[in-house]
Backbone as CSV, one residue per row, in Angstrom:
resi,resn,N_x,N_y,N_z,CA_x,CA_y,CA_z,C_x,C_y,C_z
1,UNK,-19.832,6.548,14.776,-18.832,5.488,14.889,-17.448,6.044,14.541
2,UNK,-16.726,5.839,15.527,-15.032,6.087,15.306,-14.122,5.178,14.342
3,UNK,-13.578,5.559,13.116,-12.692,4.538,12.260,-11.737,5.168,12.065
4,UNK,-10.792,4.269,11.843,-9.306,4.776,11.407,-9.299,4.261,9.921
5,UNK,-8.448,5.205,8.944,-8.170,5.286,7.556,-6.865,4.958,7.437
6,UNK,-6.578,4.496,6.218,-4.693,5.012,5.777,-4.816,5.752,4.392
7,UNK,-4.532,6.159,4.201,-4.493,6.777,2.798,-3.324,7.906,2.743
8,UNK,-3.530,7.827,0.789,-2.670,8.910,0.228,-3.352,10.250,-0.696
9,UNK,-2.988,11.145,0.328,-4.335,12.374,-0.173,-4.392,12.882,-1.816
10,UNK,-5.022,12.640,-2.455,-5.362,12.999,-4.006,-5.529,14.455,-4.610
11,UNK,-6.513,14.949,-3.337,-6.384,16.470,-3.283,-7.356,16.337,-2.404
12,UNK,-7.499,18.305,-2.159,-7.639,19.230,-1.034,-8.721,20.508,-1.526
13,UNK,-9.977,20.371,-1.057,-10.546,21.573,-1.646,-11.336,22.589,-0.669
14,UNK,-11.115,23.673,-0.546,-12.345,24.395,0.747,-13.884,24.494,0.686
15,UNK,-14.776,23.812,1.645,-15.585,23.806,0.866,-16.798,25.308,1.913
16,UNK,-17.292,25.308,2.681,-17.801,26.456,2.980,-16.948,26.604,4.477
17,UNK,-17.208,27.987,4.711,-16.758,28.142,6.385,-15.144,27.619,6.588
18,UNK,-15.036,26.949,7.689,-13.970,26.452,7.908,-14.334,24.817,7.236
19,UNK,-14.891,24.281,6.789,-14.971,23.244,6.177,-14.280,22.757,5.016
20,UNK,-12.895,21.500,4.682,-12.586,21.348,3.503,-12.993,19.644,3.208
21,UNK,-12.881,19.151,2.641,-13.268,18.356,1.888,-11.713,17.253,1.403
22,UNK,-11.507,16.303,1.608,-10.490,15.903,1.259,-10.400,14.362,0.656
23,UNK,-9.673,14.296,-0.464,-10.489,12.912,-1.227,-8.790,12.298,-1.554
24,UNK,-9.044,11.111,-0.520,-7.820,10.312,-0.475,-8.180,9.178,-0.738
25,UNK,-7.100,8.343,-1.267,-7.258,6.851,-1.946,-6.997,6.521,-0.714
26,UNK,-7.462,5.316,0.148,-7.413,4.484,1.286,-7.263,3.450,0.972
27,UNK,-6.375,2.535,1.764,-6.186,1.138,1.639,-7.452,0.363,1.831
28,UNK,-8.331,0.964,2.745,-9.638,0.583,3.768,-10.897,0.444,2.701
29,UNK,-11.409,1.462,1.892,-11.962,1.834,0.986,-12.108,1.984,0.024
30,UNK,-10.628,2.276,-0.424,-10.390,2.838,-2.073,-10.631,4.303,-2.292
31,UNK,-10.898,5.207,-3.009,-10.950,6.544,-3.193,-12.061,6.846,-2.361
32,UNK,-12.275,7.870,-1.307,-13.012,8.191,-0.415,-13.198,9.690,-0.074
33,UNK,-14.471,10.563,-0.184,-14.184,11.854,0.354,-14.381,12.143,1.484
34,UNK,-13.848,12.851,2.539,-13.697,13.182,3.724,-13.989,14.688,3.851
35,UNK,-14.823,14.918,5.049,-14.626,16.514,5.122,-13.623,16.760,6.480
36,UNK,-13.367,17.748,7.012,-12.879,17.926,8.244,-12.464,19.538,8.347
37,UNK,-11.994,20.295,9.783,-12.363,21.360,10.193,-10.552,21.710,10.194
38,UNK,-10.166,20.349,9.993,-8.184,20.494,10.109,-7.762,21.920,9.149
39,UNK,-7.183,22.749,9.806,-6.857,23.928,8.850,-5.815,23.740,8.272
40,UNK,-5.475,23.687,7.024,-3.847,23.655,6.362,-2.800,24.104,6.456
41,UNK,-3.423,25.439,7.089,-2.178,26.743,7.367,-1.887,26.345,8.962
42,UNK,-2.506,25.254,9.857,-2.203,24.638,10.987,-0.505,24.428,11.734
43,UNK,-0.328,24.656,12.537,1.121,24.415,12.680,1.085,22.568,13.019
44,UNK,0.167,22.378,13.678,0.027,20.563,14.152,0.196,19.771,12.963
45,UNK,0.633,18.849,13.425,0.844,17.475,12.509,-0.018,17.351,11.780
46,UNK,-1.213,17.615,11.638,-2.607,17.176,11.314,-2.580,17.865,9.929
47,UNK,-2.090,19.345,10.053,-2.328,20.373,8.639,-1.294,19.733,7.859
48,UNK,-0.418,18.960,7.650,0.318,18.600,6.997,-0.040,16.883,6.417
49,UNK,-1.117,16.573,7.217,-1.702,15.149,6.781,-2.389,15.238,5.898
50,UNK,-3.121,16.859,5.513,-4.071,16.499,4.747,-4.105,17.219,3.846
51,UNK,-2.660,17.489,3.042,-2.013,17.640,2.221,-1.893,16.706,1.312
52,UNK,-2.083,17.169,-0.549,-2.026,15.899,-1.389,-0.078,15.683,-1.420
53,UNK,-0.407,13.841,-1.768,0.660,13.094,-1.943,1.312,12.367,-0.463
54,UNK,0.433,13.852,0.439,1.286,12.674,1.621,0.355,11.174,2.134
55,UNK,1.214,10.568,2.743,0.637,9.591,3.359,0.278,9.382,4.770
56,UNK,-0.506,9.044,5.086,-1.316,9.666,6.213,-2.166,8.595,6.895
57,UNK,-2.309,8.696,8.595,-3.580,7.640,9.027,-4.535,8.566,9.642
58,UNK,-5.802,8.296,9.716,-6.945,9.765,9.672,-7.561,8.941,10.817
59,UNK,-8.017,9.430,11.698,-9.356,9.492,12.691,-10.344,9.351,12.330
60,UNK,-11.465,8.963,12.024,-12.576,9.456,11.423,-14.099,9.170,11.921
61,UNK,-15.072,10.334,11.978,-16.069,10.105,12.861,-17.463,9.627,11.656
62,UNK,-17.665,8.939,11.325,-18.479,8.237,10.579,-20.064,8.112,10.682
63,UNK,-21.015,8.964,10.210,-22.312,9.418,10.710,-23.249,9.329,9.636
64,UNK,-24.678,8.646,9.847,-25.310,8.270,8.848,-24.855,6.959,7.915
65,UNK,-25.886,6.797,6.799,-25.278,5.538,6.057,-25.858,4.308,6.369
66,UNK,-25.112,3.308,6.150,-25.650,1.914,7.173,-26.373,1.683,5.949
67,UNK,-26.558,1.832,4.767,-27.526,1.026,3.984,-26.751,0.718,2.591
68,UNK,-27.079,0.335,1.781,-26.375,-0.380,0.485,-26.276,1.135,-0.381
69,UNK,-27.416,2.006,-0.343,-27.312,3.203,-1.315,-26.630,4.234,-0.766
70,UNK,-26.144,4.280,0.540,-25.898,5.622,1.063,-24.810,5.805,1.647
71,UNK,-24.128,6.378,1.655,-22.149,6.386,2.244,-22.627,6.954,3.703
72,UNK,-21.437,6.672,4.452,-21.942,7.996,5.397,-20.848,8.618,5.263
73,UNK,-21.629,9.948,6.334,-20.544,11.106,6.140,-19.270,11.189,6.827
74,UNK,-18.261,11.393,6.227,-16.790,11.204,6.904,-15.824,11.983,7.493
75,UNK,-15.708,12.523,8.808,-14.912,13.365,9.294,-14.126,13.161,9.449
76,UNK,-12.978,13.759,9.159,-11.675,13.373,9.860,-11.449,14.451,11.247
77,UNK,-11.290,13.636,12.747,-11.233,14.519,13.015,-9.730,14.627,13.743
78,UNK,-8.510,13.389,13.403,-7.304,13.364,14.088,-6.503,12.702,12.500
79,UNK,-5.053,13.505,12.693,-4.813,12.792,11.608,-3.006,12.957,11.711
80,UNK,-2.643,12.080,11.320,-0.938,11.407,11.542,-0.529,11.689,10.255
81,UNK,0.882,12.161,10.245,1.794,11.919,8.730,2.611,11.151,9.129
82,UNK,2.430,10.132,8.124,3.285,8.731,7.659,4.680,8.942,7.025
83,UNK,4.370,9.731,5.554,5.865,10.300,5.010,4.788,11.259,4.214
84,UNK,5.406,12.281,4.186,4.707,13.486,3.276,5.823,13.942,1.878
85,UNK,6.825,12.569,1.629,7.206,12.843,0.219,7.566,14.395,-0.193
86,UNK,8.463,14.982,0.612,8.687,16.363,0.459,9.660,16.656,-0.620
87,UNK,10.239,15.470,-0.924,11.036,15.348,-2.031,10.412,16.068,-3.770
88,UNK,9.088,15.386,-3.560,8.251,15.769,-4.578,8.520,17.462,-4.851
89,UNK,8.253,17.935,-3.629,7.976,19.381,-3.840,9.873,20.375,-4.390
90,UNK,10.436,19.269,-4.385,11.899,19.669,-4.316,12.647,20.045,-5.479
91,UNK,11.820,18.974,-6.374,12.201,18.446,-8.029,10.718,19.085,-9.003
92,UNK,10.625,20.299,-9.969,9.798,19.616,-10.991,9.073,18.901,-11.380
93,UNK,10.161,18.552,-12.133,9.775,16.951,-12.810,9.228,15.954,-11.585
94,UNK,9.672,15.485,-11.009,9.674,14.784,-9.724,8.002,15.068,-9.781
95,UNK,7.390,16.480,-9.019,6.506,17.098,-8.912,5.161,16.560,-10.165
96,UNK,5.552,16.743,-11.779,5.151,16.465,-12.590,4.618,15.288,-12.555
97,UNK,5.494,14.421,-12.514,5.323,12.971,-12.976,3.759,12.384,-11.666
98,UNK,4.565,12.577,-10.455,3.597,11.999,-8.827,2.000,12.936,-9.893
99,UNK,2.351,14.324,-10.148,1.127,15.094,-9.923,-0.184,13.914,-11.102
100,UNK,0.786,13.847,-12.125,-0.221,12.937,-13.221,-0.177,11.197,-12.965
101,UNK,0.644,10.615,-12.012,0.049,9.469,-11.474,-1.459,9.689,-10.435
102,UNK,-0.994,10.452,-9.640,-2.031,10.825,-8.583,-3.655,11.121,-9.614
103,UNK,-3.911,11.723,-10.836,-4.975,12.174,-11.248,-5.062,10.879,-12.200
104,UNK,-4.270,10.274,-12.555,-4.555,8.756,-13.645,-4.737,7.875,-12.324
105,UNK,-4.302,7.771,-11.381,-5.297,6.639,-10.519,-6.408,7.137,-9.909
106,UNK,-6.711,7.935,-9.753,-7.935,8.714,-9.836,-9.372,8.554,-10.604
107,UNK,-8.446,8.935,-11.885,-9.693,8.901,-13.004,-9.476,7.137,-13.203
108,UNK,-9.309,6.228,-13.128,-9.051,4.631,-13.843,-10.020,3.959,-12.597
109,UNK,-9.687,4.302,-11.373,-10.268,3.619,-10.233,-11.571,3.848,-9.911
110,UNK,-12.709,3.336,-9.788,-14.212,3.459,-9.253,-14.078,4.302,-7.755
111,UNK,-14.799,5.204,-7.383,-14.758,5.289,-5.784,-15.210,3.940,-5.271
112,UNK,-14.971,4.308,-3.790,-15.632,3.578,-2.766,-15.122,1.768,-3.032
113,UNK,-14.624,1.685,-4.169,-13.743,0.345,-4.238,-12.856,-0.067,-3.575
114,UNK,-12.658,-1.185,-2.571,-11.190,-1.214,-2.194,-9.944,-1.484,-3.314
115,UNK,-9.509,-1.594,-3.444,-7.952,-1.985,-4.423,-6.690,-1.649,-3.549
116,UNK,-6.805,-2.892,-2.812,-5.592,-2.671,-1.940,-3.976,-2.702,-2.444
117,UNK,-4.284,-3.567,-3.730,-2.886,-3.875,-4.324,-2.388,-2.656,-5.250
118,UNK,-3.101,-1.840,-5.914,-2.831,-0.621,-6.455,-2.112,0.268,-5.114
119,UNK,-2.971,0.537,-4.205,-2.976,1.286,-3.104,-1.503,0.985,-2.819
120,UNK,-0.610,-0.433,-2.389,0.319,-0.640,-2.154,1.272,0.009,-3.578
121,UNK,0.782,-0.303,-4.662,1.331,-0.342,-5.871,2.020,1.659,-5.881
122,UNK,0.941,2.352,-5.499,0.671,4.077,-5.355,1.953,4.348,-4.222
123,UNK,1.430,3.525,-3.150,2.768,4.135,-2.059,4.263,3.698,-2.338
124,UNK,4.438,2.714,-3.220,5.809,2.140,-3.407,6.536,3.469,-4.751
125,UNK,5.273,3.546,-5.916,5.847,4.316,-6.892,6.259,5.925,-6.120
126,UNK,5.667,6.282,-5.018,6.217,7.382,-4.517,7.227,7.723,-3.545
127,UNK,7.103,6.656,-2.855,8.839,6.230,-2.243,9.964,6.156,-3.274
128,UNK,9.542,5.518,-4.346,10.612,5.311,-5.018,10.926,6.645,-6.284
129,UNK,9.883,7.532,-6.590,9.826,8.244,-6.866,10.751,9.669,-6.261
130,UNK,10.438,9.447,-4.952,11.249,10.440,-3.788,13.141,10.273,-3.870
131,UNK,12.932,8.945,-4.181,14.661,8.642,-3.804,15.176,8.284,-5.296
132,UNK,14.372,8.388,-6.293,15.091,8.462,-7.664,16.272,9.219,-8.178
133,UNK,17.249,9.463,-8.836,17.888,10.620,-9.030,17.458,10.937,-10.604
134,UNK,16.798,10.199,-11.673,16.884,10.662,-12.826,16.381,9.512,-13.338
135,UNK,15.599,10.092,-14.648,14.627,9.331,-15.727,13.315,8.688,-14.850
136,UNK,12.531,9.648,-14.211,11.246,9.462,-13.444,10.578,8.915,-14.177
137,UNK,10.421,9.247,-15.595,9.304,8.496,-16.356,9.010,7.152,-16.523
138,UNK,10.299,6.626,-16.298,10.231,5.305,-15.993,9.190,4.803,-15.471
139,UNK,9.540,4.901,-14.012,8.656,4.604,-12.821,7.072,5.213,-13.442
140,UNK,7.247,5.776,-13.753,5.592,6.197,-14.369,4.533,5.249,-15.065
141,UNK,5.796,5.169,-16.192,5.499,4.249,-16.899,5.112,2.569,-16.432
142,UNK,5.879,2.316,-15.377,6.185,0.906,-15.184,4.838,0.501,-13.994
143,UNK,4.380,2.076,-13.308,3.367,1.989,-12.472,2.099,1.993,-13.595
144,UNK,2.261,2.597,-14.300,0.532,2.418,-15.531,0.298,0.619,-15.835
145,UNK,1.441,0.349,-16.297,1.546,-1.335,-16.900,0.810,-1.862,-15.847
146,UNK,1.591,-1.610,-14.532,0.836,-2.572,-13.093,-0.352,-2.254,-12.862
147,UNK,-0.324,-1.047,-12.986,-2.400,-0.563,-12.850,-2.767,-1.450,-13.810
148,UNK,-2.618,-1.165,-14.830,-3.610,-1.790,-16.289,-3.375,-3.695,-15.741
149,UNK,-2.688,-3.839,-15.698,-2.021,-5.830,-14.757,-3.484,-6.135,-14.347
150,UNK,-3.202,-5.109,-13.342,-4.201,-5.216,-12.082,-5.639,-4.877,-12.309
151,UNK,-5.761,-4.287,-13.135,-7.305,-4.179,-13.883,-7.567,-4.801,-14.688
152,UNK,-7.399,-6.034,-15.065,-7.218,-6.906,-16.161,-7.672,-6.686,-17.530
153,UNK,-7.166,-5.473,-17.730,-6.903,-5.043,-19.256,-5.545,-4.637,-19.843
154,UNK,-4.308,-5.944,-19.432,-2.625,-5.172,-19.957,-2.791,-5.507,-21.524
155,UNK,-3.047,-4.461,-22.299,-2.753,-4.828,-23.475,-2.186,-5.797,-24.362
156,UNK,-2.685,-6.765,-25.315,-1.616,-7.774,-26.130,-1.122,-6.958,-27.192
157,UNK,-0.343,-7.446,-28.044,0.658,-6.678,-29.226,-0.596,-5.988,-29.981
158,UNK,-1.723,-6.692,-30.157,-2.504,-6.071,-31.213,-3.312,-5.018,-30.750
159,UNK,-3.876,-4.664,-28.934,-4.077,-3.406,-28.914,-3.057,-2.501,-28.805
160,UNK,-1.815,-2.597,-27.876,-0.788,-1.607,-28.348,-0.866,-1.104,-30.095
161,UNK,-0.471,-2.004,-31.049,-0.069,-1.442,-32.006,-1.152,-0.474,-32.910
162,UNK,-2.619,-0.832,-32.243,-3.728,-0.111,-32.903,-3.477,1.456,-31.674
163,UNK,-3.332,1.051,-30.343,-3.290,2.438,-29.758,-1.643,3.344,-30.407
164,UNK,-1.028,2.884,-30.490,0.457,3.563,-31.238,-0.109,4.310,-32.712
165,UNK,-1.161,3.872,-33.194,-1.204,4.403,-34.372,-2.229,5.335,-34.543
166,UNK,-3.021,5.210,-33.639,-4.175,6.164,-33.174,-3.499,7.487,-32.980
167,UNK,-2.855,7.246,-31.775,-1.620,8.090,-31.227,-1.147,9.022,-32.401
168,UNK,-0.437,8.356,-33.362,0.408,8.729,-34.443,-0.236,9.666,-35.299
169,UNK,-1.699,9.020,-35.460,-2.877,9.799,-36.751,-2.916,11.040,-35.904
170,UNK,-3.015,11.229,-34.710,-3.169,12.405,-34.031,-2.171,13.330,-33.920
171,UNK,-0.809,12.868,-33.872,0.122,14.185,-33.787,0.744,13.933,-34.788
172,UNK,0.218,13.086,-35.628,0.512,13.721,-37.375,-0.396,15.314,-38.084
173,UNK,-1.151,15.157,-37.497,-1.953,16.024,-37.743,-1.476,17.250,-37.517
174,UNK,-1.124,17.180,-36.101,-0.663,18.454,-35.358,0.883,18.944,-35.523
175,UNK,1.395,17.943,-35.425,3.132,18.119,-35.168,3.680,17.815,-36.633
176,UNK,3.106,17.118,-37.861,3.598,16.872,-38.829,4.619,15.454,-38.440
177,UNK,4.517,14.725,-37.300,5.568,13.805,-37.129,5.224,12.510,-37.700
178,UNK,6.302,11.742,-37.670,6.011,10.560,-38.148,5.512,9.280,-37.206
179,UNK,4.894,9.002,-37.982,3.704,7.457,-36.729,4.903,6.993,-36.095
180,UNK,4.659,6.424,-34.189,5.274,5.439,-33.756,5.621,4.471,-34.435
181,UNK,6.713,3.713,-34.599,6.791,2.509,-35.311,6.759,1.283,-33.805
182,UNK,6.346,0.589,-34.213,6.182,-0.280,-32.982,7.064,-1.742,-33.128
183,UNK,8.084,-1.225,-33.143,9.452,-2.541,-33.755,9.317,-3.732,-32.464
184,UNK,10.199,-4.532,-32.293,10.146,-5.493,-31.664,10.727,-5.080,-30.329
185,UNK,11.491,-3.972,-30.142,12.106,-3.168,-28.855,11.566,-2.400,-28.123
186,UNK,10.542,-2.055,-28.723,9.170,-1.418,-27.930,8.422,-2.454,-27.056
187,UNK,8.039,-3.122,-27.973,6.824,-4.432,-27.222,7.729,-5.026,-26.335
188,UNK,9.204,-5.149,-26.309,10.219,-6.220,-25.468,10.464,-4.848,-24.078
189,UNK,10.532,-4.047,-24.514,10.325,-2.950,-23.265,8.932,-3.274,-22.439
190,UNK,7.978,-3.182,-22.633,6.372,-3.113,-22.221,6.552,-4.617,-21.669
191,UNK,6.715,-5.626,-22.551,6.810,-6.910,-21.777,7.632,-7.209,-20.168
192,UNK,8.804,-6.711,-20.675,9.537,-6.556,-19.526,9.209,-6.115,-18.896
193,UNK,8.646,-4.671,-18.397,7.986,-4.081,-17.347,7.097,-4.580,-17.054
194,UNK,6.194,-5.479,-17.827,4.818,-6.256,-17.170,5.597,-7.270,-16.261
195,UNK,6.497,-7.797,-16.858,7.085,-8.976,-16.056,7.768,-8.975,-14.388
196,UNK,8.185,-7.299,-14.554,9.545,-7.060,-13.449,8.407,-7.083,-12.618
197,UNK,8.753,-6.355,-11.242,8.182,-5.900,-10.566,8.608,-4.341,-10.562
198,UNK,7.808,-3.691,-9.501,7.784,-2.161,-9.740,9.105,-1.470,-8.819
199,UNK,9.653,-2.778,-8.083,11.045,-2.651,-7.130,12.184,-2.467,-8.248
200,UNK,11.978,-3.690,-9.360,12.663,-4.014,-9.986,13.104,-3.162,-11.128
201,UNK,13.029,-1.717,-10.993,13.099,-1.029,-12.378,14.363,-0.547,-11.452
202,UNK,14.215,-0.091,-9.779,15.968,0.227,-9.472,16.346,1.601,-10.125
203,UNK,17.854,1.226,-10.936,18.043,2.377,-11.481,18.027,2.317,-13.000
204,UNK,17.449,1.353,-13.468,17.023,0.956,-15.119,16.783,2.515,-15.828
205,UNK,17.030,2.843,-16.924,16.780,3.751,-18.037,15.993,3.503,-19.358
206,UNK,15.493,4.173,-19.545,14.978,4.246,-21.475,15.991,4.928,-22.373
207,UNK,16.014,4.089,-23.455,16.159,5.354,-24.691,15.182,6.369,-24.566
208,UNK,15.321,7.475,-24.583,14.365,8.719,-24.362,13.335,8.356,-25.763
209,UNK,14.139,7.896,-26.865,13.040,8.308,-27.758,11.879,6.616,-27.906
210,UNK,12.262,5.080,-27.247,11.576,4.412,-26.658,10.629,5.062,-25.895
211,UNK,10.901,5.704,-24.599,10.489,6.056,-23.519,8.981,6.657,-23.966
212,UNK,9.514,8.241,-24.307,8.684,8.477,-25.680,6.993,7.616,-26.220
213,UNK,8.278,6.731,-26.703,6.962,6.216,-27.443,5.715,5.026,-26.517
214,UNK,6.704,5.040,-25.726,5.843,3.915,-24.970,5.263,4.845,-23.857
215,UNK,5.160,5.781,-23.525,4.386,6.584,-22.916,3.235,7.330,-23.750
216,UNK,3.256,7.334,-24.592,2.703,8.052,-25.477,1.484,6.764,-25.861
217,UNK,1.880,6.197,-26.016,1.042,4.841,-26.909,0.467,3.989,-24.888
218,UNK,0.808,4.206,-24.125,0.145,4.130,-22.847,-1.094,4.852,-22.718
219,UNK,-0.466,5.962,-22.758,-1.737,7.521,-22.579,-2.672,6.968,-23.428
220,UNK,-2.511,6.705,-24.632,-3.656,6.772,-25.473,-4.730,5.360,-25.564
221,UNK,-3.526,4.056,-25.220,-4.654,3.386,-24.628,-5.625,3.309,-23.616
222,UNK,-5.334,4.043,-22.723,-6.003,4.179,-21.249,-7.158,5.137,-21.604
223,UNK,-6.402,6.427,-22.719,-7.897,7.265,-23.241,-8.882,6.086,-24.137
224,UNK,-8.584,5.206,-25.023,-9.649,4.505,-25.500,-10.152,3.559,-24.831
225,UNK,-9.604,2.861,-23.760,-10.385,1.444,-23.818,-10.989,1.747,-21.578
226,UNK,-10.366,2.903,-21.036,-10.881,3.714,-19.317,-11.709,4.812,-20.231
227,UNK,-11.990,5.149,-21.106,-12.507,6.601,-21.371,-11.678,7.842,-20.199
228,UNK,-10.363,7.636,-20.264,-9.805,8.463,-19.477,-9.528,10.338,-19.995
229,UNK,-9.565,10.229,-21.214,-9.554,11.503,-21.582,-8.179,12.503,-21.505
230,UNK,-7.788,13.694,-21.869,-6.718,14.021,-21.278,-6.622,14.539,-20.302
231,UNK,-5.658,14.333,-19.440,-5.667,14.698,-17.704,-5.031,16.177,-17.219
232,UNK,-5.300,16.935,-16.597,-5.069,18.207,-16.412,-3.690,18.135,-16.218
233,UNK,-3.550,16.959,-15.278,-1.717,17.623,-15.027,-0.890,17.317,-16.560
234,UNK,-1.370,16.345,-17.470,-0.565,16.355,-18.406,0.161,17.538,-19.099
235,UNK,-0.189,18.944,-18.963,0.193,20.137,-19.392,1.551,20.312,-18.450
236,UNK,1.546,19.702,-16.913,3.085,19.488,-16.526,4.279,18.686,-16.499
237,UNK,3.758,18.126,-17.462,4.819,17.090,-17.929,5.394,17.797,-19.443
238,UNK,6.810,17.059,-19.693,7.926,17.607,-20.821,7.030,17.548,-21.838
């Protein structure tokens, strides 16, 4: 059976022969792996679709399956670039930030789930990500709140302030620093971003050392209550 996909590629791996393997979040599906014969080093449109971060509509030849336990197998065997976000590759940071959204919606999301509103939620933070000029973390930040929205676990004051201090016991240890304090300008930050929309941050800023803390005390709720753990790209971030 012939289907068409949309998705935004997560990553890219070779798997034998000319065979790679490619596992993109789809509007259609939700996180999905695909194999296909598309070569990367390709000059056609196609080697550039199935590249992570871009956005992409896939061909796909769909074989086996048909039952409640069993996927079938997924080829891609035609595939379109939508916007391939080249911006990303332009900036660092830029680079940083997309690389550890892309592996935190990853690890938070079930496969084979649809979640169309994240999916929308993923392509907006990287458009807007692309045309940012400064303080990306923002947008980082303001895309975790909407994930967590949308998974109906956004924290109230009393798990924030237990994840801030968790947080704190931990790089007290290490860094000798002093615990997050979780004043009333923190929680009025986090509120607000639950409230805006993810259009609505624009060209908004943090105090770096807010920013800071409310990223920090994010991460660590998502490690206790997703069992998310720490994420590889976090080593490319500041």
């Amino acid at each position: 059976m012939i289907a068409e996909y949309t998705g935004i590629v997560i990553r890219q791996i070779k798997a034998t022969g000319s065979l790679r393997m490619v596992h993109i979040f789809t509007r259609e599906a939700g996180l999905t792996d695909f194999g296909t014969r598309i070569s990367e080093r390709g000059k056609g449109g196609g080697a550039l679709a199935i590249r992570p971060f871009v956005y992409g509509r896939y061909t796909v030849n769909e074989r086996g399956g048909g039952t409640a336990d069993t996927e079938p197998f997924r080829t891609i065997t035609g595939a379109e670039t939508i916007d391939a976000h080249f911006a990303l590759g332009e900036d660092e940071q830029r680079f940083a930030e997309a690389s550890f959204i892309l592996e935190f919606t990853n690890k938070v999301l079930p496969p084979g789930v649809r979640a169309k509103t994240i999916f929308d939620l993923l392509r907006e933070y990287l458009a807007m990500l692309c045309r940012r000029r400064t303080d990306f973390r923002l947008l980082t930040i303001a895309y975790m709140i909407k994930v967590l929205q949308e998974l109906g676990i956004f924290p109230d004051r009393d798990m924030l302030e237990s994840s801030a201090l968790s947080a704190a016991n931990r790089d007290l240890l290490r860094d000798s620093e002093l615990p997050i304090s979780m004043n009333d300008d923190i929680l009025q930050v986090v509120a607000f971003i639950g409230e805006s929309s993810l259009e609505g941050m624009g060209n908004l800023t943090l105090k770096p050392g807010t920013e800071r803390a409310v990223f920090r005390m994010l991460k660590e709720f998502a490690r206790e209550h997703l069992d998310l753990g720490v994420l590889k790209s976090e080593r490319l971030l500041d």
